[in-house]
N, C-alpha and C positions, 0 to 999 in steps of 0.2 A: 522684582525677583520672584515673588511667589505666584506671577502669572507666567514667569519662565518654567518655574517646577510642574505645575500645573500641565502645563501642553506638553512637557517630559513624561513625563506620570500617566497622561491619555496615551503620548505614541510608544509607548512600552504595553500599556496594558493593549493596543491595540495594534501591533506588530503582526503577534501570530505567526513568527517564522521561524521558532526555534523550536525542540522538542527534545525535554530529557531534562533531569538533575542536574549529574553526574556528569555522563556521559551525555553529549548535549551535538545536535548537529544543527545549524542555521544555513536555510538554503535560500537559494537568489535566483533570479533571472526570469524569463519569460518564453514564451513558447517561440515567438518569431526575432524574438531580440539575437544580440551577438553571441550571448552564452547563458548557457544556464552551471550553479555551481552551489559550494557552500561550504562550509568550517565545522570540521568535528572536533568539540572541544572537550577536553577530561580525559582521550585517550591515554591508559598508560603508554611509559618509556618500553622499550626492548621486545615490544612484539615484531614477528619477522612480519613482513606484508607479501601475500602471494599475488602477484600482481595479474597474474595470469589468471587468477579466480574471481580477481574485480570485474576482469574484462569478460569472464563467462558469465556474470549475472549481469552486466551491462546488456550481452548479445540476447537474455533471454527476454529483456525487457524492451528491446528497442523495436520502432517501427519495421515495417519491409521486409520482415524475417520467414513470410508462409501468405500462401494465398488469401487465407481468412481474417487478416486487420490490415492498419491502413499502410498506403504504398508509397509511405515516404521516406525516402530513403535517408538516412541517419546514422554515422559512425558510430555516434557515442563514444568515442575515446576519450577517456578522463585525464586529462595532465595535472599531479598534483605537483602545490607548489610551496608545500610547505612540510611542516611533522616530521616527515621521512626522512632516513638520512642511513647510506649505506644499507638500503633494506628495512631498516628497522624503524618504528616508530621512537621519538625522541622525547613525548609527552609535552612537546607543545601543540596549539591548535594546526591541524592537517588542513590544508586551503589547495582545492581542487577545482578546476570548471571543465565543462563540456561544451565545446562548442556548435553550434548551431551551423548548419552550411548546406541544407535542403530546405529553406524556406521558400513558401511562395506567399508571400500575403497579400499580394492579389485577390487569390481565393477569396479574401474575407468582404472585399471593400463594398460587397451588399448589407453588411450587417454593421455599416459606417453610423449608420441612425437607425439603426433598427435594432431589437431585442429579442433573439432567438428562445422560442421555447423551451423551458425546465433547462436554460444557462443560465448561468450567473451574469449576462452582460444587464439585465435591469434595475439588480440588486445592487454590483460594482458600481454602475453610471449614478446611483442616488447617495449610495454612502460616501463615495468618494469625488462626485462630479465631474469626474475624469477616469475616463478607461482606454486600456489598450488591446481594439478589437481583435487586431490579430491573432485566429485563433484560440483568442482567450486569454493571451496575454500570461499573466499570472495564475488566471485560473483555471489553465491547460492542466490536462495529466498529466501534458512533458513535465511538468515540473516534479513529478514523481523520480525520475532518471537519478536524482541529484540522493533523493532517499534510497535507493538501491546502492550510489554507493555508500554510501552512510551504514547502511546494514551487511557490507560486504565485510568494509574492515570489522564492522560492531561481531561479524560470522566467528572471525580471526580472533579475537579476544576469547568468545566462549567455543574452543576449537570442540571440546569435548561435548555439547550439547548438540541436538540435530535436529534443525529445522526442515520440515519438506512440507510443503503447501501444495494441492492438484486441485485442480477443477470439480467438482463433484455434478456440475449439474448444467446444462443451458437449457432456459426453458422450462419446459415439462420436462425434461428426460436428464433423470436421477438413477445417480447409482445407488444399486440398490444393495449393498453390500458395506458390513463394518470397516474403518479402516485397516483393522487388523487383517483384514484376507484381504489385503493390497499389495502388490511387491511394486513399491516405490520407484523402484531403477527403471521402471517406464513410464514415469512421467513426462521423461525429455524425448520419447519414442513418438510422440505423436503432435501435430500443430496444436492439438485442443490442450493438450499437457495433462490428460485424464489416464490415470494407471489402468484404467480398463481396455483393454483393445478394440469390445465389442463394443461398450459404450463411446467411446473415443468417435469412431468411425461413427455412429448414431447421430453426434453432438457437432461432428463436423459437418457432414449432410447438411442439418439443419440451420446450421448459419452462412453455409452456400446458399443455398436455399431464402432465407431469411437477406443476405445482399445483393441476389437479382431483384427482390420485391422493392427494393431501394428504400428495406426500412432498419431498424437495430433489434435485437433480444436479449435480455439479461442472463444471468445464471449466479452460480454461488462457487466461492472457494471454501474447502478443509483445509486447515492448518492443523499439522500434529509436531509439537514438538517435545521427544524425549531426552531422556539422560539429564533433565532438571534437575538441581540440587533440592533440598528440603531446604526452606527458610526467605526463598524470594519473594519479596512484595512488605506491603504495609497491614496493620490488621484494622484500618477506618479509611479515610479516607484516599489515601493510596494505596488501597488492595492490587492483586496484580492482575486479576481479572479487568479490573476499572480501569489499567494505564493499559492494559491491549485491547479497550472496547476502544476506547479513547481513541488511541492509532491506528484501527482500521477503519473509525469512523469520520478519520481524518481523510482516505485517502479518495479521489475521486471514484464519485458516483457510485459510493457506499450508502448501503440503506437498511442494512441490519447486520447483528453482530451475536450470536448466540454461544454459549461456552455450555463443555460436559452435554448434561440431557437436557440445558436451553429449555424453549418454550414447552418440549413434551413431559418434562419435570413438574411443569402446574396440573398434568394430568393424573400422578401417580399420588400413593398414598406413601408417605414415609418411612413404615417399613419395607418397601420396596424401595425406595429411593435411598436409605443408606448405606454408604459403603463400609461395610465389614469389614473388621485389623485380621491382617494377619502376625503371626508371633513377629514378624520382622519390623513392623510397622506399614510392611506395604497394604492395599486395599485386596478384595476379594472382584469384587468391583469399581470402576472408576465413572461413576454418575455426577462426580464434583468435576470433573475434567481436571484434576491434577490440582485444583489448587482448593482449599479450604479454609472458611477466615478470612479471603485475601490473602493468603500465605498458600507458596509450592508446596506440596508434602510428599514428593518424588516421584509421583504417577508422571504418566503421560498427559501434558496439556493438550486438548485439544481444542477448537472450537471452528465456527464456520460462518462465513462473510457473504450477505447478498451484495450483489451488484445490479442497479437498476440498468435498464436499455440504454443505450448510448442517445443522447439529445438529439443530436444532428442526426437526419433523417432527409434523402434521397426525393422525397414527397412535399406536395405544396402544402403548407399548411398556415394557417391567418395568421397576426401576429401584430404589434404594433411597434409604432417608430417613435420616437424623442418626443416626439412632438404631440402624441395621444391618437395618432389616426390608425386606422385599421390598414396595413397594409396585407400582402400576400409574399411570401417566402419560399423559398425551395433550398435545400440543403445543398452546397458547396465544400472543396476543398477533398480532404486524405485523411476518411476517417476509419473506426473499428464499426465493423457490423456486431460484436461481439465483445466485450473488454475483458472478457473474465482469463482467457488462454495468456494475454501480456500483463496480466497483474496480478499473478503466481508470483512472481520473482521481489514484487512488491509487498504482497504483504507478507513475505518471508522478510522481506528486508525491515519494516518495521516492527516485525514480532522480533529479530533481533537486537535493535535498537532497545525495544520495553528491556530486552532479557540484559543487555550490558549495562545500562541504566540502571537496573534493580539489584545486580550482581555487584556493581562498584559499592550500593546505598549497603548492602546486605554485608562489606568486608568493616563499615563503620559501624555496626549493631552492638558486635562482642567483641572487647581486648582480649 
């Protein structure tokens, strides 16, 4: 018995697939498998669901949608099959899948014994002895699809908060301007998903450019979300800064995560860095990004997410197989020259997720 509990106790602490308290989504499936899906558990009863707005952050997230990512083509249609009932959520667990019906995993069957550069397939093959090449198996970004809709319904719970997340950067080329002199409603105006028109067209160029050389380039997402309440998050170890470093540093080929004035805040001196009350309690400034303590204090959250280059790469490059020999590699399959334009919609999806998660923990504080 206690060597039953024991191997229960590892494959819990070593799951990894669920995310959230409260409000809790567990997702499944694999990149080339039949489906990908998952269970959002702790929703309340009697919210209406717009189903129509699940399937517009489905479309902003899915493959094949603009010239500049990869060209596979992918409905994404979500069938849920559980929760909902007449419209409305019931407060039991919501059970949804996606299915899969543009695979080719052919594409993969070079990488059958072999370990592509900065993937996960060297790391997956030793921890677990068994992996599923196919495009990564598990450790595809498809699996991100199934957290979009997870943040879709989590949008619908806090209807009154407003998540919008754009591109700010690919590459070298950074907007150079505060969010506040941004009008938002053109983010969906361009493939790169950048409010700026001038910079947009800059950022697109360059990852044209960047996928005739048959290689990838990184960039960075802003995340601003207002209309926060005062009082979300924990004030130790679940601050709410730490559960949305947390979920963007969950999602693929994330590599940094900075909130408020981030790393340029080690350069200032404190009286410049603190934000001044006004009679209302709002800020004069908002150098904390909205939240202080770990605690919202009703500013505007902001913060901003690098994304490294995409792995796979167009280009031969050395590499080794199972076996420890130095082979040679060229990058196959339907991939992004670019990831940062189709993972807008994602980490909106997980900042909403932190935001319903902390929202549900926040109505058990005070009777």
């Amino acid at each position: 018995m206690r060597i039953i509990l024991v191997h229960l106790f590892k494959k819990i602490l070593m799951s990894g697939n669920t995310f959230g308290k409260l409000f809790k989504l567990t997702t499944f499936g694999e990149s080339h498998g039949k489906a990908l899906g998952g269970i959002i558990d702790g929703c309340p009863a009697g919210i209406t669901i717009d189903f129509d707005a699940v399937e517009n952050e489905m479309n902003r997230r899915r493959p094949g949608q603009s010239a500049i990512v990869t060209q596979r083509k992918e409905p994404d249609s979500v069938v849920f099959y559980s929760g909902i009932f007449e419209g409305k959520t019931t407060g039991v667990p919501i059970g949804f899948a996606i299915h899969n019906t543009n695979q080719k995993s052919h594409d993969y069957s070079h990488i059958k014994d072999s370990y592509r550069p900065s993937h996960a397939d060297y790391v997956f093959d030793k921890k677990y002895g068994h992996r599923d090449y196919r495009g990564g198996g598990r450790t595809s970004a498809r699996e991100t699809a199934s957290r979009v809709v997870g943040g879709a319904i989590a949008k619908q719970l806090l209807s009154d908060i407003k998540i919008n997340a754009f591109v700010s950067s690919v590459g070298d080329i950074f907007i150079d301007k505060p969010y506040q002199d941004l009008d938002f409603s053109k983010i969906e105006s361009n493939p790169v998903r950048c409010p700026d028109p001038v910079f947009a067209e800059k950022m697109e160029a360059r990852i044209k450019q960047i996928r005739k050389e048959g290689d990838t380039i990184g960039g960075t997402i802003t995340c601003v979300i207002q209309n926060v309440p005062v009082g979300l998050g924990e004030p130790v170890f679940d601050k709410l800064h730490a559960d949305l470093g947390k979920a963007m540093l969950s999602i693929n080929a994330v590599k940094g995560f900075e909130i408020g004035s981030g790393f340029c805040g080690s350069k200032m001196k404190g009286s410049a860095h603190n934000d001044l009350f006004n009679t209302d309690g709002t800020t004069k400034t908002n150098l904390s990004g909205g939240i202080q303590g770990g605690v919202s204090n009703g500013m505007d959250i902001y913060f901003r997410v690098a994304f490294k280059p995409v792995a796979t790469i167009m280009q031969k490059q050395e590499t080794i197989d199972k076996h420890g020999n130095i082979v040679e590699m060229i990058g196959k399959g339907r991939h992004d020259p670019c990831v940062v334009p189709r993972a807008v919609p994602i980490v909106e999806a997980m900042a909403a997720l932190v935001l319903a998660d902390n929202y549900l923990i926040k109505r058990t504080n005070r009777i």
